[in-house]
C-alpha positions, 0 to 999 in steps of 0.5 A, a space after each residue: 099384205 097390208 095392214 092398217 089399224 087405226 086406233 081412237 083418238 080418245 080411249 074406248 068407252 068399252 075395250 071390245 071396239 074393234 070392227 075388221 075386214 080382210 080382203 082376200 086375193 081370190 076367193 071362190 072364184 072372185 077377186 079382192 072378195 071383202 070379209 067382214 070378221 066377227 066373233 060368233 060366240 057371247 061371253 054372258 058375263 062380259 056382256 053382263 058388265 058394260 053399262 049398254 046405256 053410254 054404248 046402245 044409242 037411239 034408233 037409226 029411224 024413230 019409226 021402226 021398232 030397234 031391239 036394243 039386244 041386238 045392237 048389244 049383239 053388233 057389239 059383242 061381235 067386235 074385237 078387244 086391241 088384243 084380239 086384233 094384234 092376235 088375229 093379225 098375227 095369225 093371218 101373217 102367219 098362216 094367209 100372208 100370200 092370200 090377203 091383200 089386206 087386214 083393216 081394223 078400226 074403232 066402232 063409233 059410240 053410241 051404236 045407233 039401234 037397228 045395226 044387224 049383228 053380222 051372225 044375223 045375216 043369212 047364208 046363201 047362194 053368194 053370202 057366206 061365213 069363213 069359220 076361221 076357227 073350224 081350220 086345222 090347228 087353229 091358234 087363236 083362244 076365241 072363235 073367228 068367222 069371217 062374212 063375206 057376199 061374193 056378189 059384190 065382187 068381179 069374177 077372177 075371169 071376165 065372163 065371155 061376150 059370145 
């Protein structure tokens, strides 16, 4: 399993910076299926104690109505440098064989307004949500699920040409 983590040149305006992905061997009949990790719980009073105005920047199109608590969202979702080393941990420890890699890197801020919050996204016939922490004897201290949309991906077996 590979790992890459790539931390900001210049520290963080806020600890929970952190946006990951995993990309998992064979999963659901794809392959090197791409997993977009989240937190799917809000703690209030963390959120209560950033000062959004250096972290939420404008919108992504001046045109289109942005809901600044959404982005607030977008951010919330993402990882504190704790969290990444103990999510990575567990992974080594428990989906070693399975993950072909784990990729965590800074969010860059401002967060333009308009970003969906991962949580936000429709499950579906090829998207869905890996909720980490409903697995068996999960370890970590806060809820991890994992996004993913198979339809991005190649099927483990090539379709047949008949």
């Amino acid at each position: 399993m590979e790992i890459n983590i790539y931390d900001p040149p210049i520290p963080p305006r806020i600890p929970r910076c952190y946006v990951m992905t995993a990309v998992i061997k064979s999963f659901k009949g794809r392959r090197d299926v791409d997993v977009h990790l989240f937190k799917p719980e809000l703690d209030e009073a963390e959120r209560d104690s950033y000062e959004w105005d250096d972290v939420v920047g404008d919108p992504m199109h001046p045109d289109v109505y942005s809901d600044p608590e959404r982005t607030k969202l977008v951010v919330m979702e993402a990882f504190t440098r704790d969290e990444v080393d103990a999510i990575i941990q567990y992974f080594k420890d428990r989906y070693a064989d399975r993950m072909a890699s784990v990729n965590a890197s800074p969010m860059n801020f401002p967060v333009p307004q308009g970003m969906p919050p991962l949580s936000a996204m429709p499950e579906g016939k090829s998207i869905g949500f890996i909720r980490f922490n409903q697995v068996p004897q999960y370890p970590l201290s806060f809820a991890m699920h994992g996004m993913y949309d198979l339809e991005e991906h190649q099927p483990l077996a090539p379709e047949s040409l008949a």
